[in-house]
N, C-alpha and C positions, 0 to 999 in steps of 0.2 A: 710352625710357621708354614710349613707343605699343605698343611691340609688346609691353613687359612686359605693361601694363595689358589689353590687349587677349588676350592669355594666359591672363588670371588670369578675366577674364569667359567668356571659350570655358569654361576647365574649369571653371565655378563652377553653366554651363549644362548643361555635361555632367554636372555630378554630380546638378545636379535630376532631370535628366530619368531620369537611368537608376537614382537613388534612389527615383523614384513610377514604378517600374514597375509595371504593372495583374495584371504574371502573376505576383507572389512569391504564394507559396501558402503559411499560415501553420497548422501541424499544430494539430492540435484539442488538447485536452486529454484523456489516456486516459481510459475510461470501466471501471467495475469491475463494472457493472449484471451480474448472472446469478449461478447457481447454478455452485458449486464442490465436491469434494471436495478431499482431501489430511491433510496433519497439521499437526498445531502441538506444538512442540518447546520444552522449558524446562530451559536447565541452569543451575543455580547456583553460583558458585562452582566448588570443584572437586567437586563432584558429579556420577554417570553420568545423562547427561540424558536424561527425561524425555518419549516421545513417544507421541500420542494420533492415532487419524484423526479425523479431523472430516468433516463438511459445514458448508460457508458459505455464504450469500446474502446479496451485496449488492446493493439496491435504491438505487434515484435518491438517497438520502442517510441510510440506514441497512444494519444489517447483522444476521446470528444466527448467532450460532457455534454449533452441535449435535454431541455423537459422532455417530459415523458406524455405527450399531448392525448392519448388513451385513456391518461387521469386526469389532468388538468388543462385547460388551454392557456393559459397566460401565466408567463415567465415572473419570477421574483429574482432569480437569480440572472445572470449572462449564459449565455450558452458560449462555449469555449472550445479550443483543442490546443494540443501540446505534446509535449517529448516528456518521456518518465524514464530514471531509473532506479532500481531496485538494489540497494543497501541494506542496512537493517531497519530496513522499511523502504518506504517509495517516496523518491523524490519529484515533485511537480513541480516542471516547467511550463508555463503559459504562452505559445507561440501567438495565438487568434483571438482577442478578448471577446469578442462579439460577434459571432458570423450572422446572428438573426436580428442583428440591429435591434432589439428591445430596449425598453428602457429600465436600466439595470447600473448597479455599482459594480465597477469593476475589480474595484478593492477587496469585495465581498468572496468572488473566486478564490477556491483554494488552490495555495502555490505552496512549495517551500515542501517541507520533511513533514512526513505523514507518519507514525505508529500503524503499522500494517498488522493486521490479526488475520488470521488465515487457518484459525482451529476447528473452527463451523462452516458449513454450508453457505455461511454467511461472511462475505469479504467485507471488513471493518478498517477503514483508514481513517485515524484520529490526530488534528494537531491542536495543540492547547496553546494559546501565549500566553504565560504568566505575566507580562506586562500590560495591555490590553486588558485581561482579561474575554479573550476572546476563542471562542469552543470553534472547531469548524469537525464534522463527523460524516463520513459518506460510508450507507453501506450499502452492499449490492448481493444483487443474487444473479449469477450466472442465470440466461436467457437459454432456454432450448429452442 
């Protein structure tokens, strides 16, 4: 029965000690901060979907979604800004629906919990409604 108990206190030290190791290194939480191009994508239903360039910027806890007028000149979508935050994924708030006055749905802007990818070079936020059946996909690439 000694050598059980004495067993159980050995490994009960071992698991302290090498449970409060000083070197586990704990990853930060992605950051989204900077200037981005790419497009933002909307298909509905069974419709042929719907794709615009953009530039993006997001700042410490907002963002502005703009065409990207170097590719296109005229808007399909609204041009917009807002507050985000970062859960397990990003969540979009729409503060500004239209600062460029075009003529646009406003519905059509993505809001709400996004699927955040962030394994490529390539930043991918994806939200699906399975009710709808409505796709909305924005990707970007960091701007130098």
């Amino acid at each position: 029965m000694r050598k059980i108990a004495s067993f159980i206190i050995a490994l009960g030290l071992l698991a302290f000690f090498v449970g409060c190791a000083d070197d586990v290194f704990v990853e930060p939480p992605p950051t989204l901060t900077g200037n981005y191009v790419g497009t933002y994508t909307l298909k509905e239903g069974t419709q042929v979907p719907i794709e615009e360039p953009i530039t993006w910027r997001f700042s410490q806890n907002s963002y502005s979604k703009r065409l990207d007028t170097t590719r296109i000149d005229s808007n399909v979508f609204c041009d917009f800004d807002g507050t985000y935050e970062l859960e397990n994924g990003v969540n979009l708030n729409q503060t500004n629906g239209n600062p460029t006055r075009a003529t646009c749905t406003v519905e059509q802007n993505p809001t709400g919990f996004f699927q955040l990818d962030q394994s490529t070079d390539t930043l991918k936020m994806t939200q699906y409604d399975s009710e709808t059946l409505t796709l909305k996909i924005i990707k970007l690439l960091k701007a130098e």
